[in-house]
N, C-alpha and C positions, 0 to 999 in steps of 0.2 A: 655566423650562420643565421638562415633568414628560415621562416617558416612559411612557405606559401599555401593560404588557403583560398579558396575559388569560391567566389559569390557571385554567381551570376555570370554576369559577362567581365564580370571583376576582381579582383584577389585579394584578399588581408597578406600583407606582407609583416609577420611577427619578429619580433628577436626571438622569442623563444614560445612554446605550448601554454596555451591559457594556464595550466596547476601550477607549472613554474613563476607567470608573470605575478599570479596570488603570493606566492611564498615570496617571492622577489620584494613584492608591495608589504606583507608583513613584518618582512626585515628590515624594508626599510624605514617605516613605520616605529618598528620596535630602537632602530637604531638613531634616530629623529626623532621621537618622544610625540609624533605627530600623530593624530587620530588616524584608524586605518582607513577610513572612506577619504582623508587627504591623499594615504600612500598609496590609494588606487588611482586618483585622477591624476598624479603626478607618475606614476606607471603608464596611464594611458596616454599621457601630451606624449611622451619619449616615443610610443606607438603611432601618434600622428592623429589620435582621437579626440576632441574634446571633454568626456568624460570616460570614466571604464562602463558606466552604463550603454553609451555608444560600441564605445569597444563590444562587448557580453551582446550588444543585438545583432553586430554585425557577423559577428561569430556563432552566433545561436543560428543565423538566417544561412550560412553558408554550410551547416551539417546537415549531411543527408538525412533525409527522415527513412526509417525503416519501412520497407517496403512489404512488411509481412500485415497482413489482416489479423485483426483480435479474434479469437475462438468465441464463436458465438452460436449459441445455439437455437431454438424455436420461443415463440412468444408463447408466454402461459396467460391466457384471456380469464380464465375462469377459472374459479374453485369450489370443488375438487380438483387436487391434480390428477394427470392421468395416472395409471398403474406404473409404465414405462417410469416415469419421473418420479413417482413415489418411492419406487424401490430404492434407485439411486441416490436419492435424498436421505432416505434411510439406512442407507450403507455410507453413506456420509457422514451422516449424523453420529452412527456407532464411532466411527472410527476418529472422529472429531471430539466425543463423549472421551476414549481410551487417551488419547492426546493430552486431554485436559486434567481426569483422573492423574496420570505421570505428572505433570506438572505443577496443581494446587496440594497435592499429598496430602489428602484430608483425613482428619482424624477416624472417620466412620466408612469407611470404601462400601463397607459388606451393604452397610444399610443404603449407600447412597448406588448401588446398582440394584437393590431392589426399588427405590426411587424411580429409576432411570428407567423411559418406553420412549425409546428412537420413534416411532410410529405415532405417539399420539403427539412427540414435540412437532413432528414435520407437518403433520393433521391440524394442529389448533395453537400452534405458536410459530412456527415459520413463516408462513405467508398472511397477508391479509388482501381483502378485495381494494381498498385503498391504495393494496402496491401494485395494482395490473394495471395494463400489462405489464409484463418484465419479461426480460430475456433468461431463459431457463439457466444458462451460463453464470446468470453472473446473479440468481436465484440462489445456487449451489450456493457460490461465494458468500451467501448472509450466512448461511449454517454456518461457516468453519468464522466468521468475525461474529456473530453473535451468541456460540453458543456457551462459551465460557461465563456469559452473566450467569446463563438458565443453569449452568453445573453447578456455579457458586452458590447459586439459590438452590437447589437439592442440596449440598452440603451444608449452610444452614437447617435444611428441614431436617437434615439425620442428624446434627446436633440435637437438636429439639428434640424431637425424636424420644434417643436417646437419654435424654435428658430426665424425661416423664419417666 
């Protein structure tokens, strides 16, 4: 059985689905005692390739790209942000704050929510004028990857705290 794939005005004619031809190369690899970056160029001559890197371009070049546009939202020029965005940043923030809370299970919750103001993180740690413009979309997206440093660091601080 042949796998036909279409490049252009051309085809990849496979023995079998790229996951396969890997597992195929690791077996044989494992079964040859030979490094796997051999058991790949000798998977791809049988394919008619010179190396599997040929192979992997010709392949990567022949899948359709998704035809869907990335969600993007408006440019943020200046700070302050508007009300509209703030909110939402703030209701993000909360809920990315409760995410993380479940997760590090700190010893101090009580004291590390009285810590905790969604509002002045999004106000005086989320954004800087150095990051403008940016796209409000992918603005959001810093809260939910950055905010776990700033929770870890209020958890230290109610240790501390605490601690006195």
């Amino acid at each position: 059985m042949f796998f036909l794939l279409a490049i252009g005005e051309t085809q990849m004619n496979l023995s079998a689905p790229i996951n396969e031809l890997k597992r195929k190369a690791k077996l044989l690899g494992r079964a040859k005692g030979i490094p796997l970056n051999q058991a790949y160029k000798r998977i791809a001559k049988e394919e008619g390739y010179a190396s599997w890197g040929l192979l992997i371009r010709d392949y990567e070049a022949q899948r359709s790209t998704p035809n869907v546009q990335p969600r993007t939202g408006y440019q943020i020029t200046s700070l302050p942000v508007d009300d509209t965005y703030r909110k939402e940043a703030i209701e993000l923030a909360n809920s990315t704050f409760e995410m993380v809370m479940r997760r590090i299970e700190p010893d101090n919750p009580v004291e590390m929510r009285r810590l905790w103001d969604a509002a002045e993180y999004v106000d005086n740690h989320h954004l800087s004028s150095d990051m403008l413009p940016i796209d409000s979309e992918y603005a959001l997206s810093l809260i939910e990857a950055f905010l776990v440093h700033y929770v870890v660091d209020l958890a230290v601080q109610a240790d501390r705290k605490l601690e006195t």
